[in-house]
C-alpha positions as CSV (number, residue, x, y, z in Angstrom):
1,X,58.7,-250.8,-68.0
2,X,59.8,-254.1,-67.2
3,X,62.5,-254.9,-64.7
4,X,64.2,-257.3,-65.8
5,X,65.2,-259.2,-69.0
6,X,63.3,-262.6,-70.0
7,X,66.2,-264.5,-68.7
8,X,66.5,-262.4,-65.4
9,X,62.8,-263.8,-65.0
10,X,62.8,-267.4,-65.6
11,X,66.0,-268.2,-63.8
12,X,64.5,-265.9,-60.4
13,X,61.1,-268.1,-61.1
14,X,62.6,-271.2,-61.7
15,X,64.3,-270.7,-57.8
16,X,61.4,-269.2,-56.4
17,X,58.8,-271.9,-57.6
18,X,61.6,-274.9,-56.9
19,X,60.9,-275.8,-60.8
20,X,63.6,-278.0,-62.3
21,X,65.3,-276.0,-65.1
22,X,64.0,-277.7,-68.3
23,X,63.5,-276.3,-71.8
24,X,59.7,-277.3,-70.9
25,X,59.5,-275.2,-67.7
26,X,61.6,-272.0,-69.3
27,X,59.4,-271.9,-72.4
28,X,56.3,-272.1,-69.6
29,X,57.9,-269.0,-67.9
30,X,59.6,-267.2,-71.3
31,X,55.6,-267.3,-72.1
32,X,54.8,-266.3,-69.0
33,X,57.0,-263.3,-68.8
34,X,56.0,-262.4,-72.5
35,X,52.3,-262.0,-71.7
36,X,52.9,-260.3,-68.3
37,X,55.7,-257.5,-69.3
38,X,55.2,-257.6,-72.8
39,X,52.4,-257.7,-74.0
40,X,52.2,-260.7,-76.2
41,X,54.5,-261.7,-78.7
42,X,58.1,-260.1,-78.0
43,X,59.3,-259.7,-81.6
44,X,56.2,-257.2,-82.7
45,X,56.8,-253.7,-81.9
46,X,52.9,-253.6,-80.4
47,X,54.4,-255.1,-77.5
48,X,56.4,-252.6,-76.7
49,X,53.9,-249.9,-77.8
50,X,51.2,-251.5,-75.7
51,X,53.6,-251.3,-72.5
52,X,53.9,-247.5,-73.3
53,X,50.5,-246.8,-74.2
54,X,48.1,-249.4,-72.7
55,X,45.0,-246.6,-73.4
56,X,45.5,-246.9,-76.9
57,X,45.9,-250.9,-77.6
58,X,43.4,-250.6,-79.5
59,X,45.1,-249.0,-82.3
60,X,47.5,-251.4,-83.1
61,X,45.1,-254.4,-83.1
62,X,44.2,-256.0,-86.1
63,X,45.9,-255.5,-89.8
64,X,45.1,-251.8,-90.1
65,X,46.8,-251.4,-86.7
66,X,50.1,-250.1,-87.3
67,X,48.6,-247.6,-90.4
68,X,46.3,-246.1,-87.6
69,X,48.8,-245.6,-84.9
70,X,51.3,-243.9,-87.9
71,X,48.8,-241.3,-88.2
72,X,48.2,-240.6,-84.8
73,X,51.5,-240.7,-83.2
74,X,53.9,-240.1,-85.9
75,X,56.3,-242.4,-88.0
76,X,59.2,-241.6,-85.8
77,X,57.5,-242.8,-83.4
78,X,56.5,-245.8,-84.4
79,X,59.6,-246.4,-86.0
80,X,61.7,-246.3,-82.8
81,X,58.9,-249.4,-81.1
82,X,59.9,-251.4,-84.4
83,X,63.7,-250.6,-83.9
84,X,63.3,-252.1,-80.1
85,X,61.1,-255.2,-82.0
86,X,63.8,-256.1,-83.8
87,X,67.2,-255.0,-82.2
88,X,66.2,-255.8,-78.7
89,X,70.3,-255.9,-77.4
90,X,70.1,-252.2,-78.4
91,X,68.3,-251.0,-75.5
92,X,68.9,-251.4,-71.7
93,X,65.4,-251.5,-69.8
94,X,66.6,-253.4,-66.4
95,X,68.8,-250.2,-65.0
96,X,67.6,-246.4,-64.9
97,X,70.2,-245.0,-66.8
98,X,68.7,-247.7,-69.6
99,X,65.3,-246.6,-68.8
100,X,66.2,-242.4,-69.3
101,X,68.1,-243.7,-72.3
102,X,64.9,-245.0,-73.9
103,X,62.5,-242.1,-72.5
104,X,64.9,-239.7,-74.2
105,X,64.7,-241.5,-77.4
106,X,60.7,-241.3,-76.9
107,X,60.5,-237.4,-75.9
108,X,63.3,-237.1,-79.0
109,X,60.4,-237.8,-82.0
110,X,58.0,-235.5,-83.5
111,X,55.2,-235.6,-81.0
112,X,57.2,-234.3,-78.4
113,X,59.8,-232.4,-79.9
114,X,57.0,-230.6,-82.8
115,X,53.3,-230.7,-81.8
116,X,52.3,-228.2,-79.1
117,X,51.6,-229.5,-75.8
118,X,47.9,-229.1,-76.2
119,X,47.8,-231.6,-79.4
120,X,49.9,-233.5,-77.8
121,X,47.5,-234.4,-74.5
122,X,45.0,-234.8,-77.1
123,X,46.7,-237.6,-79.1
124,X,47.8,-239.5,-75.7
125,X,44.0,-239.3,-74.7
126,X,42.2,-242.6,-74.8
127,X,40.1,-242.6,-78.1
128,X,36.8,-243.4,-75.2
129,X,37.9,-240.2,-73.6
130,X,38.0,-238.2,-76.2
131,X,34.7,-239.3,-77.5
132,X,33.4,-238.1,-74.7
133,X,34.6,-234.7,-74.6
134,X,33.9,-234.5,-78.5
135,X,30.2,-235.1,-77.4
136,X,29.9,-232.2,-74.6
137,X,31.5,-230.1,-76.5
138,X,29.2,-230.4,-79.6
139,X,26.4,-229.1,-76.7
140,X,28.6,-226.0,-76.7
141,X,28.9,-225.2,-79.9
142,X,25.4,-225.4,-80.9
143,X,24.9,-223.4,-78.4
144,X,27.1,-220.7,-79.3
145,X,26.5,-220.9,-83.4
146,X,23.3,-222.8,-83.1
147,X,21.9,-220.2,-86.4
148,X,24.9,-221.8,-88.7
149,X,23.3,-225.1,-88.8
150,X,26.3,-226.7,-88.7
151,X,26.2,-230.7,-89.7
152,X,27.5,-233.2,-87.3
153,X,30.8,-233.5,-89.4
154,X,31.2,-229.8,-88.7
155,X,30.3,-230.2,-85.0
156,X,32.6,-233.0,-84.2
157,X,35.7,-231.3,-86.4
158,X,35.0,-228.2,-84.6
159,X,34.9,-229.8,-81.5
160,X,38.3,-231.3,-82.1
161,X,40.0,-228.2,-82.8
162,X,39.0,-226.6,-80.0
163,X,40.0,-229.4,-77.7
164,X,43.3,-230.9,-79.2
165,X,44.5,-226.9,-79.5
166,X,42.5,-225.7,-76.2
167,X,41.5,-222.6,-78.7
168,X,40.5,-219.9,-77.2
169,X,36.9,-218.3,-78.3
170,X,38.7,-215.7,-80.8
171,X,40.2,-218.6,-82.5
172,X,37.2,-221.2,-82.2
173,X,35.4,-218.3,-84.0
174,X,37.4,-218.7,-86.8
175,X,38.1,-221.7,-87.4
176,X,34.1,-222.1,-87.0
177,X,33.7,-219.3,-89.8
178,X,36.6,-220.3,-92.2
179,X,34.9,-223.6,-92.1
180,X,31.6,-222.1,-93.4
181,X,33.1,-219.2,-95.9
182,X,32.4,-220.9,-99.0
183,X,28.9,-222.3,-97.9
184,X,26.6,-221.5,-100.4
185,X,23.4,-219.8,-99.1
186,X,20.0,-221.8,-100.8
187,X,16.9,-221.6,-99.9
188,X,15.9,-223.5,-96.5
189,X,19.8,-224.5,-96.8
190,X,22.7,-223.6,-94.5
191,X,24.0,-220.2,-93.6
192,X,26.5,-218.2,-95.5
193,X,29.0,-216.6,-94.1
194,X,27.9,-213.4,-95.4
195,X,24.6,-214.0,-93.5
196,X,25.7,-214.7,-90.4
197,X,25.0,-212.2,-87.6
198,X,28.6,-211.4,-87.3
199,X,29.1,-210.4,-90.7
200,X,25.7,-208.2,-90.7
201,X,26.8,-206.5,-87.7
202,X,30.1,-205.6,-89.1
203,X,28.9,-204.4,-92.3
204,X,26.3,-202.3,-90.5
205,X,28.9,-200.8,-88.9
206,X,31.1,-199.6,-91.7
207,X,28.0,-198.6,-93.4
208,X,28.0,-196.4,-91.0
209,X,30.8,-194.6,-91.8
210,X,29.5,-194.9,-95.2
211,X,32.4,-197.1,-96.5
212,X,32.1,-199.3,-98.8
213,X,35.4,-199.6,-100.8
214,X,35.9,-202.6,-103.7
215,X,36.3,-205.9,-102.4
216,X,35.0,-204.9,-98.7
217,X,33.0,-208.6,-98.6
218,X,36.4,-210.4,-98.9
219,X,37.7,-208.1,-96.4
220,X,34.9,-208.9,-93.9
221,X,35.3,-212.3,-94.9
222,X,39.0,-212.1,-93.7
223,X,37.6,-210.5,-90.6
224,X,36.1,-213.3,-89.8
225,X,38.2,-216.3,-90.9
226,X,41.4,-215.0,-90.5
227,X,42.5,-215.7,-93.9
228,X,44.4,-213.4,-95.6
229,X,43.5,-211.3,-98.4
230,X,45.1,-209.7,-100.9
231,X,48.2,-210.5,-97.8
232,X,46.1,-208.5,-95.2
233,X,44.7,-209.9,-92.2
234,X,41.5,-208.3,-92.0
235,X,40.4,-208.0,-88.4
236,X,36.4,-206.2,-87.2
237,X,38.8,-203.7,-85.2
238,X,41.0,-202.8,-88.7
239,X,38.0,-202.5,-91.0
240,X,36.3,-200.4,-88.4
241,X,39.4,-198.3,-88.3
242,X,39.7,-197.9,-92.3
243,X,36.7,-197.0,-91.9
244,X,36.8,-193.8,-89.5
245,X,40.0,-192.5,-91.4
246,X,38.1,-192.7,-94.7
247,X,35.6,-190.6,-92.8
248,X,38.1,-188.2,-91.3
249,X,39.7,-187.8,-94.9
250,X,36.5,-187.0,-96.6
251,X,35.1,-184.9,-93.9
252,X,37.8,-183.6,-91.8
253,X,36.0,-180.8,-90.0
254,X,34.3,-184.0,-88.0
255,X,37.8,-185.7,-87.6
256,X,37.5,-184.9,-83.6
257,X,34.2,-186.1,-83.3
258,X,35.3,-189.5,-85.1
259,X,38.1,-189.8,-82.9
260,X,35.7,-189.9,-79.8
261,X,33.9,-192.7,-81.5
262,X,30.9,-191.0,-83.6
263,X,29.7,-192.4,-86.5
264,X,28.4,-190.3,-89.9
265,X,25.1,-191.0,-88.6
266,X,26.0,-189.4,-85.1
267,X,27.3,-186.1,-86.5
268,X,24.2,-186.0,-89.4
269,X,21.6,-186.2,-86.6
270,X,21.2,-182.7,-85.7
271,X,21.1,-181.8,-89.5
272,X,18.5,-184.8,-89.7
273,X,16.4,-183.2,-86.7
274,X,16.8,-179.2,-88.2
275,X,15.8,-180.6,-91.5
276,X,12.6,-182.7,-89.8
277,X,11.4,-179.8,-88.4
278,X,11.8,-177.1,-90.6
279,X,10.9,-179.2,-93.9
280,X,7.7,-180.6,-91.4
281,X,9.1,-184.6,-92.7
282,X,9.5,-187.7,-91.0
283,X,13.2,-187.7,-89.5
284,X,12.8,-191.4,-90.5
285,X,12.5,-190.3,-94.6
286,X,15.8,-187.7,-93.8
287,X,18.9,-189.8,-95.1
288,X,22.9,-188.8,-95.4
289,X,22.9,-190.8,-98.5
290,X,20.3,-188.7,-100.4
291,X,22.8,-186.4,-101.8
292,X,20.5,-183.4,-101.2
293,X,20.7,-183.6,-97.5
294,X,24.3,-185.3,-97.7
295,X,25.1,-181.3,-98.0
296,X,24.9,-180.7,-94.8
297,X,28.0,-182.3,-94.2
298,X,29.7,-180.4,-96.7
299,X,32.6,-177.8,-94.7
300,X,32.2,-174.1,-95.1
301,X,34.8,-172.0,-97.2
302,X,36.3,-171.6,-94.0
303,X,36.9,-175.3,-93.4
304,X,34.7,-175.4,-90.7
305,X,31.0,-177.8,-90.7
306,X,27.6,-175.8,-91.6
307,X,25.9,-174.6,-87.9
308,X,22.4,-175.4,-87.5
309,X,21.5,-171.2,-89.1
310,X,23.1,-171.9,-92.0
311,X,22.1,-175.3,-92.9
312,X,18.0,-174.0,-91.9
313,X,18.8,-170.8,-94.3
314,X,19.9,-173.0,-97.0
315,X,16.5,-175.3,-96.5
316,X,14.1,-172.5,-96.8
317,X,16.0,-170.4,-99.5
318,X,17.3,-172.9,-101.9
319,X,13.8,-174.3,-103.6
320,X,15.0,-178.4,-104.3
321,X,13.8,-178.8,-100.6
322,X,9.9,-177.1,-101.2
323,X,10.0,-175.1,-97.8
324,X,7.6,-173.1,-99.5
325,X,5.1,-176.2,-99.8
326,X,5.2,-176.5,-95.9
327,X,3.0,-175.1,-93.1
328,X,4.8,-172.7,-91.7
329,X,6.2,-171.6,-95.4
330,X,2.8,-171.0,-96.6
331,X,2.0,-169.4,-93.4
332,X,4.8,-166.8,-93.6
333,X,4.0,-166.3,-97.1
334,X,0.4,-165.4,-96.2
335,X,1.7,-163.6,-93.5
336,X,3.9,-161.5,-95.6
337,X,1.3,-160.9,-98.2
338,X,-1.2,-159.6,-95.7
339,X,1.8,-157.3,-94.7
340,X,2.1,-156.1,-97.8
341,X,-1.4,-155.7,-98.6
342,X,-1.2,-153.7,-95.3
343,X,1.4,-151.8,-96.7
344,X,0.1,-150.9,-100.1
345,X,-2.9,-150.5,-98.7
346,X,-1.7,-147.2,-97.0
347,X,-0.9,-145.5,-100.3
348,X,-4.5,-146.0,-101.9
């Protein structure tokens, strides 16, 4: 900030050079003073702006200048330089009380008082600066979601939010996903956000539980974005949670081993493994789903889950699973007719 007024100046000058005091020789140093402490013309509030901000002159140069610095810095803002442009006499520059008076006016507007600090530092960062960092941090991003195919537009937007919020990888994420919800997946084309790795690895995980309840791809969608639906914020850890009760409330005599973390598919494997073995099949071709086997889950009369006897009684008794067709059930059957035959044959 400048010292002293214009007249301060050319009346100090005019001693200090031993120039005679003319109109000639004070427009000569009123010019003088302009360009040095002013920035050019004295009655254009980009004088006073420049003086502030000298990194961003640039924005108020040329007829679209004051329409660019309105959007970057705020009308308030701008509004207070044009104030000083045309009511000079209002504000006190030469004495420190002056200069808090003017700083406080400054820190009093919307950038200060209402955008985080964060946006803030962005905005007062020199537009070559922040080009810069835009740049390295488009190296970053493809990096991390290189399989979106984001476009350039995305990349630099992306970028942007991350640096003029310093957003944290959670919330990079979604921004980065809530950009890409509505993507339409086409052939050769961009990833949807249903595609993404995220979203297959979070539906793979309910499916574990076996959950699949109406409108679980908005939910997962929320998951990822962070966009409300239906007024929820969906989050992975939530879903996954639904999830495990849903399991617990269908199949309570497993509720303990839920609780540790187990998954449908944990607590069917040893049914999988008796059924594999007994029925001679691939454990592979042994699903929960197929409702034949999903009986195996099914609690006992005493609210307990079936032990590996019962639930290898039930395959070799109850015909729908053709233990009879097997090896070892054709075996035993030979085995028991030759008993028999043994038998009978004792009585002819």
């Amino acid at each position: 900030m400048a010292e002293q007024t214009k007249d301060q100046f050319i009346t100090e000058q005019l001693t200090a050079r031993g120039l005679k005091n003319t109109a000639a020789n004070r427009k000569k140093l009123g010019t003088e003073y302009e360009n040095k402490y002013m920035g050019g013309k004295p009655g254009d509030w980009r004088s006073r702006f420049k003086m502030e901000f000298p990194a961003f002159s640039d924005l108020v140069d040329g007829a679209e200048g004051e329409t660019a610095a309105r959007q970057e810095f705020g009308d308030d803002l701008i509004d207070l330089f044009l104030d000083f442009a045309k009511n000079p006499d209002k504000y006190d520059l030469t004495s420190q009380a002056g200069q808090q008076v003017w700083k406080n006016k400054v820190q009093a507007t919307n950038l200060y008082t209402k955008v985080s600090e964060s946006r803030r530092q962005w905005t007062l960062t020199p537009e070559v600066n922040k080009r810069e960092q835009i740049e390295a941090e488009k190296v970053n991003l493809l990096q991390e979601y290189g399989s979106l195919e984001l476009d350039d537009r995305q990349l630099v937007d992306i970028a942007t939010y991350r640096l003029s919020n310093k957003a944290s990888a959670a919330q990079t994420k979604y921004y980065v996903y809530s950009i890409i919800a509505n993507r339409t997946a086409v052939a050769g084309g961009p990833v949807a956000l249903g595609e993404t790795d995220e979203a297959t690895n979070l539906r793979n995980g309910l499916k574990r539980y076996n959950y699949n309840p109406p409108g679980l791809e908005d939910q997962i969608t929320s998951a990822l974005t962070g966009q409300a639906y239906n007024g929820v914020n969906y989050t992975a850890d939530l879903l996954l949670k639904k999830a495990r009760d849903n399991a617990k409330i269908l199949m309570p005599q497993f509720s303990q081993q839920f609780d540790e973390g187990y998954t449908i598919e944990d607590v069917f494997e040893p049914y999988r493994n008796v059924a594999a073995a007994t029925l001679e099949m691939n454990p592979d071709d042994i699903k929960y789903t197929d409702p034949k086997f999903r009986v195996a889950l099914n609690k006992r009369a005493d609210g307990l889950s079936m032990t590996a006897q019962d639930w290898e009684y039930m395959l070799k008794k109850d015909p729908t699973y053709k233990w009879s067709e097997t090896r070892q059930g054709k075996k035993q059957a030979s085995d028991m007719i030759g008993i028999l035959e043994r038998a009978l044959g004792q009585y002819i």
